[in-house]
C-alpha positions in Angstrom: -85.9 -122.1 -5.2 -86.3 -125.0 -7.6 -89.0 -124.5 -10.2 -91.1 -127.9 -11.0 -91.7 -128.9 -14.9 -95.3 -129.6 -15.9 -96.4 -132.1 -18.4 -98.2 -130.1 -21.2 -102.2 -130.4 -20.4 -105.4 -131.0 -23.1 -105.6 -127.3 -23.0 -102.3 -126.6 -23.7 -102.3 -128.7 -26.6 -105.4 -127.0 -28.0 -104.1 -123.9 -27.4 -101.1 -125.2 -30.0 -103.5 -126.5 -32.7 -105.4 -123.4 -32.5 -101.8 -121.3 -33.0 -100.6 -123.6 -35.5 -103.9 -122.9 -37.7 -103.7 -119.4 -37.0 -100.0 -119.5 -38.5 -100.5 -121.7 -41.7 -103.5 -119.6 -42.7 -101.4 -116.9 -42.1 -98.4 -118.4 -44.4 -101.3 -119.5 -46.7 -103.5 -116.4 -47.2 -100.5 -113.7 -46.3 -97.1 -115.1 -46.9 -94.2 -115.0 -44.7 -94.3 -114.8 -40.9 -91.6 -113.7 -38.1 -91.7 -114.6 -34.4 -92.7 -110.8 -34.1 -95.8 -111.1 -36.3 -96.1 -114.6 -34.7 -96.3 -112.7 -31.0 -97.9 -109.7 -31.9 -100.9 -111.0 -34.2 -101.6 -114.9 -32.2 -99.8 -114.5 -29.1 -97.6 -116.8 -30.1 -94.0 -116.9 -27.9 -92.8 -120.0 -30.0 -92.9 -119.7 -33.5 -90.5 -122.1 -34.1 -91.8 -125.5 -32.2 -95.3 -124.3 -34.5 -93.7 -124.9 -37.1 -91.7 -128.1 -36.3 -95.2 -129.2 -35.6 -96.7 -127.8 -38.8 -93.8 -130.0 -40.8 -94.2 -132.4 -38.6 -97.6 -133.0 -39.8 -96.3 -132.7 -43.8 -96.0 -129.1 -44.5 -93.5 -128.0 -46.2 -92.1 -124.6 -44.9 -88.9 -122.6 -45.8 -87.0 -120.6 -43.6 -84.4 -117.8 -44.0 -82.6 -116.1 -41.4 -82.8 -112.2 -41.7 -80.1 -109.8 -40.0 -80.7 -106.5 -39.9 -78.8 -104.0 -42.1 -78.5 -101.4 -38.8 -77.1 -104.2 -36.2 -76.5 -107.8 -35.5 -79.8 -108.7 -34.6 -81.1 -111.7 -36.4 -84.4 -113.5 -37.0 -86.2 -116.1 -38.7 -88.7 -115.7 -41.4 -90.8 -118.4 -42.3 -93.0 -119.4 -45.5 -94.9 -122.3 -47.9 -92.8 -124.1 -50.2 
């Protein structure tokens, strides 16, 4: 079974604007944000093309990549400059 590839639709792309404002208001008003705050507080499964987009459009955002001190298990964590 072959799955087909969709081209991104108006609603999908408001559905991105409205994440990506979510998640620099977020950086702005509460600092730093994970792909797990991302998910849990905007539903957001992809932190990280938000915030290709957010530079994309001239913000500048830092990122750090955080293991955990109990396993190998790595994130990122993403803020203003």
């Amino acid at each position: 079974m072959q799955m087909e590839m969709q081209m991104p639709t108006k609603k999908d792309e408001h559905k991105n604007s409205s994440q990506r404002d979510l998640i620099l208001k977020h950086m702005t008003d509460r600092g730093p944000i994970t792909p797990i705050d991302a998910l849990h507080l905007y539903g957001c499964l992809r932190l990280a093309a938000r915030i290709f987009e957010l530079r994309r459009d001239g913000h500048k955002i830092a990122m750090e990549t955080v293991t955990s001190p109990s396993s190998k298990v790595h994130w990122a964590r993403y803020w203003l400059e």
